[in-house]
C-alpha positions in Angstrom: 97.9 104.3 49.0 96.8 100.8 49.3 97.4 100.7 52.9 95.6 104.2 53.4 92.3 102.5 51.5 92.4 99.6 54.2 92.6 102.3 56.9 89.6 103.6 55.4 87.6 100.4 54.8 89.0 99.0 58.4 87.7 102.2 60.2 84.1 102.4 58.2 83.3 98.6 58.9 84.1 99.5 62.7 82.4 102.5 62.5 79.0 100.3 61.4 79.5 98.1 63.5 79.6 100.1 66.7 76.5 101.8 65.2 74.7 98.7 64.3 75.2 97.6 67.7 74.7 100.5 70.0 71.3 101.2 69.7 70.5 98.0 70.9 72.8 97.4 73.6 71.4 101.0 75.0 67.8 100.4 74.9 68.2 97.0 76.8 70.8 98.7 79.2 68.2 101.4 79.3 65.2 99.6 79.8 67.0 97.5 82.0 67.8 100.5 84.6 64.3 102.0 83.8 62.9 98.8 85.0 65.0 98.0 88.2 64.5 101.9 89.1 60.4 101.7 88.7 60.3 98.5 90.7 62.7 99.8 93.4 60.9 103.2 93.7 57.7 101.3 94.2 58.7 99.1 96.5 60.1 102.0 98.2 56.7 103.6 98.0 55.0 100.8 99.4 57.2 101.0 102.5 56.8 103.8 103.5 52.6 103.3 102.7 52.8 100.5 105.2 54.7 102.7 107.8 52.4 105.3 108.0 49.9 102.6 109.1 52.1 101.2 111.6 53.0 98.0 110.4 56.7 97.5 108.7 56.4 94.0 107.7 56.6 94.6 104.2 59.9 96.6 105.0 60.7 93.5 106.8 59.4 91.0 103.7 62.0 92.9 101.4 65.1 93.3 103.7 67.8 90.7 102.7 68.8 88.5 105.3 72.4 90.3 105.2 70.0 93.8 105.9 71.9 96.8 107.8 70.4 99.9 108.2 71.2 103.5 110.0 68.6 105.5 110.8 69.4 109.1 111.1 68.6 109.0 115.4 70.4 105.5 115.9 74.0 106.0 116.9 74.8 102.8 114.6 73.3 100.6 112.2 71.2 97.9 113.1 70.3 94.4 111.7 67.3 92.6 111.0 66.6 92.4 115.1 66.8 96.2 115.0 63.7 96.5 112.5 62.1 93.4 114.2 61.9 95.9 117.7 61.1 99.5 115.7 57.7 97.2 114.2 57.2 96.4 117.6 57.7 99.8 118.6 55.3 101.6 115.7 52.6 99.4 116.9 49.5 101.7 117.1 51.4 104.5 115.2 49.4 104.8 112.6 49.4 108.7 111.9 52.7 109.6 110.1 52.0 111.5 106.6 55.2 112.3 104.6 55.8 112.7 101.3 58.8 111.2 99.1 60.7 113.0 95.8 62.9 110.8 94.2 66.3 112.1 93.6 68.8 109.5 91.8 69.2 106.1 90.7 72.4 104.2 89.9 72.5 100.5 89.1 75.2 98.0 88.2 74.6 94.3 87.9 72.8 93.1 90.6 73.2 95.6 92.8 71.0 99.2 92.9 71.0 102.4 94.7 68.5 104.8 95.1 68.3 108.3 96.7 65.2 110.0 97.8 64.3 112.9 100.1 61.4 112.3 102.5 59.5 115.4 103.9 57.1 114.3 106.9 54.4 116.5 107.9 52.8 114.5 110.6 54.0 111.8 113.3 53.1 108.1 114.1 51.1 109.3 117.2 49.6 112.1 115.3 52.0 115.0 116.5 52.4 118.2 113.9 56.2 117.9 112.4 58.3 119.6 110.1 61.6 117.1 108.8 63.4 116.6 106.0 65.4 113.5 105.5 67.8 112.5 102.7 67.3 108.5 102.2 70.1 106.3 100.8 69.3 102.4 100.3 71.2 100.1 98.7 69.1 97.1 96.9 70.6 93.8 95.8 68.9 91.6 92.9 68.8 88.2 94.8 66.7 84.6 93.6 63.0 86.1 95.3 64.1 89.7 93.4 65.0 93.2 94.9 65.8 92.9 98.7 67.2 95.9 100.5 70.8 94.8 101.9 71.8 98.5 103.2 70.0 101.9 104.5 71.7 105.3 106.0 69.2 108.4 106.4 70.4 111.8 107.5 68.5 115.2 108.5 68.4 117.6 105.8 
């Protein structure tokens, strides 16, 4: 009997514990990922702003010096030279209208992941266009803050 009371006692004081505790630890963790995911998903925004006005130097400002990315028409990734020569190519290209849906988030440490579907309507040079896209980039919390470190895209 006396061992089945400090059963009892042993298994309530856990059981308050973990409750005392968990609400905290899930609102930080929470607000943590709401946070990194809001920032992200602007910065993501803000991008692809910039790009439809031809300029990808803020895509450039927030790549990590470790940056790959695949673009769904390269036949492999490319580096930070690779986006240096498509802002040289999107020079004057200031006509592309697309529209982003974000789709999922996942975040561990310092390192995030974001997934978003693109749909453009319109070109750089003003051509008519109908594409879907499916964007994966991969964002790493580094001393500055977010920096993009990875990038695939695919055709929907």
């Amino acid at each position: 009997m006396h061992n089945s009371l400090l059963k009892r006692i042993w298994l309530a004081t856990t059981l308050l514990v973990c409750l005392a505790a968990s609400p905290v630890a899930m609102t930080e963790s929470d607000d943590a990922y709401a946070a990194a995911r809001d920032e992200i998903w602007a910065k993501e925004q803000a991008i692809y702003k910039a790009r439809s006005q031809g300029d990808l130097s803020y895509y450039r400002q927030n790549a990590s010096k470790g940056y790959k990315g695949w673009a769904p028409y390269s036949e492999k990734p490319g580096g930070l030279t690779y986006l240096k020569n498509m802002a040289e190519d999107m020079l004057g290209q200031d006509q592309e209208e697309l529209t982003m849906e974000l789709d999922d988030f996942a975040l561990s440490g310092d390192t995030a992941v974001i997934y978003y579907s693109t749909h453009r309507t319109r070109m750089p040079n003003g051509d008519p266009a109908d594409q879907r896209y499916a964007i994966c980039h991969v964002w790493t919390h580094e001393p500055e803050g977010w920096k993009l470190i990875g990038a695939m895209g695919r055709e929907k």
